[in-house]
C-alpha positions as CSV (number, residue, x, y, z in Angstrom):
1,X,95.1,106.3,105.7
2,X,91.7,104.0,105.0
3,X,89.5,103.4,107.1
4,X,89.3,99.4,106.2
5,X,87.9,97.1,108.3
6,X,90.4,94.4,109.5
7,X,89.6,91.0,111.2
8,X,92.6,89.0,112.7
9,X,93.4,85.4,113.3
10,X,95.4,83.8,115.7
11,X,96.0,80.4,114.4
12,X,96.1,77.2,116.6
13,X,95.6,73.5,116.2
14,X,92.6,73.5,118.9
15,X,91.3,76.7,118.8
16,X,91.5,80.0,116.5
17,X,90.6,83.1,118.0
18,X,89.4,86.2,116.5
19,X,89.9,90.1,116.9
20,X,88.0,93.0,114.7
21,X,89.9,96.5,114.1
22,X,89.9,99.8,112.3
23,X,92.2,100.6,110.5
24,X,91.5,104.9,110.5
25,X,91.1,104.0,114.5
26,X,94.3,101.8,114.9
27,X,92.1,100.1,117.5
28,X,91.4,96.2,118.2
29,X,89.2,94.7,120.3
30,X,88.6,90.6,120.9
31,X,85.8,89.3,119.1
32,X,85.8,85.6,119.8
33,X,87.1,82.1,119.7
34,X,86.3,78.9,117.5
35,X,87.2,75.5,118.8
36,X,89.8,73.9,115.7
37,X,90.3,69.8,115.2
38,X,94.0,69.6,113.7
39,X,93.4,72.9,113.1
40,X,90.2,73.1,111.1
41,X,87.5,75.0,111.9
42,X,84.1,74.8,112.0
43,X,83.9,76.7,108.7
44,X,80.2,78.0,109.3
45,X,81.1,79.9,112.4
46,X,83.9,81.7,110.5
47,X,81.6,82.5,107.8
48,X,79.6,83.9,110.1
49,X,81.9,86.6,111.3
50,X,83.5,87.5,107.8
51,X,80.0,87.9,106.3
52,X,79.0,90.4,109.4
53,X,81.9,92.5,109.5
54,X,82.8,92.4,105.7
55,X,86.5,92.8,106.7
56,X,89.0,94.2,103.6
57,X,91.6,92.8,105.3
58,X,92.0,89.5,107.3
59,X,95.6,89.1,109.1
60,X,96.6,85.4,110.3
61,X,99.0,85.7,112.7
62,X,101.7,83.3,111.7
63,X,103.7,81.8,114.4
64,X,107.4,81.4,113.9
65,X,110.4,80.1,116.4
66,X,112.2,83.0,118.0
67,X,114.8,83.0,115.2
68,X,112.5,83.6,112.7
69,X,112.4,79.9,111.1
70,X,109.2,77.7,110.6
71,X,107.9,75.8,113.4
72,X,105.6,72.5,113.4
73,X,102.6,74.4,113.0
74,X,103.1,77.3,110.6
75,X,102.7,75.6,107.5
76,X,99.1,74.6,108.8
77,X,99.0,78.3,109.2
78,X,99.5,79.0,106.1
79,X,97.5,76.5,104.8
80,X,94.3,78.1,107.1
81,X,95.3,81.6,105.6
82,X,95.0,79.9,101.5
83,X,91.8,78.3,102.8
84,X,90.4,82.0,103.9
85,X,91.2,83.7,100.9
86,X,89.5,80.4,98.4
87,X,86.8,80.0,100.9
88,X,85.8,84.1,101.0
89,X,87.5,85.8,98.7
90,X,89.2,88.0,101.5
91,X,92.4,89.7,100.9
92,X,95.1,88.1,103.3
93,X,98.2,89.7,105.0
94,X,100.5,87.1,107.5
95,X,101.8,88.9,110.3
96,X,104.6,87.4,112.5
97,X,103.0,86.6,116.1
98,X,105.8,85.9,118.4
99,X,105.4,86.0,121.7
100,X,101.6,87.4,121.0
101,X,100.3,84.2,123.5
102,X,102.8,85.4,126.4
103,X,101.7,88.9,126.5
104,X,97.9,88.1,125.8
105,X,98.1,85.7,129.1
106,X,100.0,88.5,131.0
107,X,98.1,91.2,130.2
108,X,94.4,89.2,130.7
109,X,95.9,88.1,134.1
110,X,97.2,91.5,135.0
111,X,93.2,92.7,134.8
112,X,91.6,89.5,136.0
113,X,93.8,86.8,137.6
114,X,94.0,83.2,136.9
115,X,90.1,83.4,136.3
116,X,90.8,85.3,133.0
117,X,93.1,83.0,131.5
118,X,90.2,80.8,129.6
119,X,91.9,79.1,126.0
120,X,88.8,81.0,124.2
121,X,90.3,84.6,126.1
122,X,94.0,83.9,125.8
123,X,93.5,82.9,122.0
124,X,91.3,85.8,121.3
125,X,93.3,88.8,123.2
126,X,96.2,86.9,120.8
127,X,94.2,88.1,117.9
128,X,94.2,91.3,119.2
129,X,98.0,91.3,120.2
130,X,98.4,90.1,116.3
131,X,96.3,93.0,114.8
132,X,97.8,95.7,116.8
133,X,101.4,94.6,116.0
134,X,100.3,94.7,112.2
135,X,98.7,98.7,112.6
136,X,102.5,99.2,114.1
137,X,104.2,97.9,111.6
138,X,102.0,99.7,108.8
């Protein structure tokens, strides 16, 4: 097992949020979350975070109907993962995030109530939901 440095994405049209893991670790943890316009960034800001953590791996959660076909919004998905890899060079991996966003907002509102459940919070703990389902799936 490496020990590579992973940053995930989970992918919206209004905000992207962020997680940072270890791979050696099979730990995740929320790192933050970048306001989106028809789901492009502020490209600066996720500079920033790839050029601090140097990441080997970046995972974009990509979000997919409950019987596995595309929705609206994964193609734009996609299309943010291509614009990673051209932008930073990264290596990219898509992960299937189903139901990440439902057990993000339950388990943030298990520890703080409806006070916890901030877009920039659910989105992030999504990123973390994403990065953990990829360690169990490697």
């Amino acid at each position: 097992m490496s020990g590579r440095t992973i940053i995930a994405f989970d992918f919206g049209t209004k905000s992207i949020g962020a997680a940072i893991g270890q791979e050696i670790t099979r730990t995740a943890r929320a790192l933050t979350s970048f306001k989106a316009k028809n789901g492009i960034p502020e490209w600066s800001q996720i500079e920033q975070i790839i050029k601090e953590w140097q990441p080997n791996l970046v995972i974009v959660g990509l979000p997919l109907n409950m019987d596995g076909s595309d929705q609206l919004v994964t193609n734009q998905a996609r299309k943010f993962a291509n614009r990673l890899h051209g932008r930073f060079g990264v290596q990219i991996e898509l992960h299937d995030e189903r139901l990440s966003t439902v057990e993000a907002r339950a388990n943030l509102f298990d520890s703080g109530g409806f006070r916890a459940l901030d877009k920039g919070n659910v989105d992030s703990a999504s990123a973390v939901i994403i990065l953990e389902s990829w360690f169990e799936k490697t």
